[in-house]
C-alpha positions as CSV (number, residue, x, y, z in Angstrom):
1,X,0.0,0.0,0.0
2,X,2.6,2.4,0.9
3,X,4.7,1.9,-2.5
4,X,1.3,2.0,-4.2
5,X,1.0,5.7,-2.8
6,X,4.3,6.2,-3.2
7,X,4.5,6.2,-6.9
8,X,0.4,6.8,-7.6
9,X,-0.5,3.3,-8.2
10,X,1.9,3.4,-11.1
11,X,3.5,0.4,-9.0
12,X,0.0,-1.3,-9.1
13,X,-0.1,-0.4,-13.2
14,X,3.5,-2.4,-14.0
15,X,2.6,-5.1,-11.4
16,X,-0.8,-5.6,-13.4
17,X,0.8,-5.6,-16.6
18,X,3.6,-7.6,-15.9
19,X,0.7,-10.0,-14.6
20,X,-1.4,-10.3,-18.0
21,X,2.0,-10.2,-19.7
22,X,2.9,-13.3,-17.7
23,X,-0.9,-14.7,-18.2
24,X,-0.6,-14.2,-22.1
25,X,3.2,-16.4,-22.1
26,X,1.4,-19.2,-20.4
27,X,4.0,-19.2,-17.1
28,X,5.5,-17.0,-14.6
29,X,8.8,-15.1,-16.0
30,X,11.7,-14.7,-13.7
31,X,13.2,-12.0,-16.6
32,X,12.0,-10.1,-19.2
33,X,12.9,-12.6,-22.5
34,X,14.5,-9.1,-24.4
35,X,17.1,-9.3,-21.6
36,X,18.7,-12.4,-23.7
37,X,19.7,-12.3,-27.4
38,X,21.0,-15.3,-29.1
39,X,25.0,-14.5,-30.4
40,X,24.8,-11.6,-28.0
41,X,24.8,-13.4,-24.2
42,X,23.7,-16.3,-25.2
43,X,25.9,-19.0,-27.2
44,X,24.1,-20.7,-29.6
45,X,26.0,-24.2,-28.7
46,X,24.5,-26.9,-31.3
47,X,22.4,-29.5,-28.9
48,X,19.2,-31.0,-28.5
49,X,17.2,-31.5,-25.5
50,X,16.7,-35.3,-24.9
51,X,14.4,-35.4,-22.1
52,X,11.8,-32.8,-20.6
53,X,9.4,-32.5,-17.4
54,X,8.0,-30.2,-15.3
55,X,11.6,-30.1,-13.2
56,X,14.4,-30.5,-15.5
57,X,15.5,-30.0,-18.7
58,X,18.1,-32.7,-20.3
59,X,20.1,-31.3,-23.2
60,X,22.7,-33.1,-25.3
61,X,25.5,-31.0,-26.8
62,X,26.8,-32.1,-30.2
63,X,30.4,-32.6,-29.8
64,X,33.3,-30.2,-31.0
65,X,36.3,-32.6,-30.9
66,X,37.4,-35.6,-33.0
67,X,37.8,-38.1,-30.4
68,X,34.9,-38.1,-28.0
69,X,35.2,-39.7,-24.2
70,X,32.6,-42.5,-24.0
71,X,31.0,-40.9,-20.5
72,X,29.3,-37.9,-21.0
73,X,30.0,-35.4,-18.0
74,X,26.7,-34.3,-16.6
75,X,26.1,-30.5,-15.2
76,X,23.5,-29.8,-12.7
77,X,23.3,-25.9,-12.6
78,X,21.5,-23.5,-9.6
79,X,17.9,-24.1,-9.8
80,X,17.5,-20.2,-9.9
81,X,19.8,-19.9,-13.0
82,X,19.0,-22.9,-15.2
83,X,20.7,-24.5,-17.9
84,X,22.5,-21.4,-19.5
85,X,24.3,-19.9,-16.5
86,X,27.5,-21.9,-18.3
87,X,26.8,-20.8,-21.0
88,X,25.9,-17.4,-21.4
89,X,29.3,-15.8,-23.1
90,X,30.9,-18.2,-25.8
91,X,34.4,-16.7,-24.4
92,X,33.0,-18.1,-20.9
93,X,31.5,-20.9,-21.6
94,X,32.2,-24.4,-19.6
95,X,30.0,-26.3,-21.9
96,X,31.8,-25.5,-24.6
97,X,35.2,-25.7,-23.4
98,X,34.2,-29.2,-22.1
99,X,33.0,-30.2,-25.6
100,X,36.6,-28.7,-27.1
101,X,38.4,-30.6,-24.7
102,X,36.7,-34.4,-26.4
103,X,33.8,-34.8,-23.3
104,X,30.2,-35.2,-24.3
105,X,28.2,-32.3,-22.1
106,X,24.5,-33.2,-20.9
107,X,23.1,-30.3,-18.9
């Protein structure tokens, strides 16, 4: 109430449209999907998710060296960040530096 008064129910404006904006995506966004641009902070490291539910999120990388290690190494990331936290900068990257390196990366 206070912050509603505070900024003349323009905090009660954004949190209503953020609202229908999240009604209209179908699901709750953490961020606002302009914040991430494919080439730009995200990598677009060739893979294909193998296996989906409601908690997790299984992608296969295709691999980037010649000779591949037979076990793949799996990453389990921060709930809060997901999958790309590793690879949001191609410079910075783990997933793709394991790939470069002969490892097969499941995230």
């Amino acid at each position: 109430m206070r912050k509603a008064i505070e900024t003349n129910g323009d905090s009660l404006r954004r949190g209503l449209q953020i609202f229908f904006e999240d009604q209209q995506a179908g699901t709750v966004r953490m961020t606002d999907p302009r914040d991430f641009t494919v080439g730009v902070n995200l990598p677009t490291t060739p893979g294909a998710v193998v296996f989906r539910n409601r908690l997790v999120e299984l992608i296969h990388y295709a691999p980037r060296a010649k000779a591949v290690r037979p076990v793949p190494v799996l990453l389990v990331t921060p709930w809060i960040n997901k999958f790309y936290v590793l690879d949001l900068q191609p410079k910075k990257s783990i997933v793709q530096h394991l790939l470069e390196q002969g490892s097969t990366s499941t995230s």
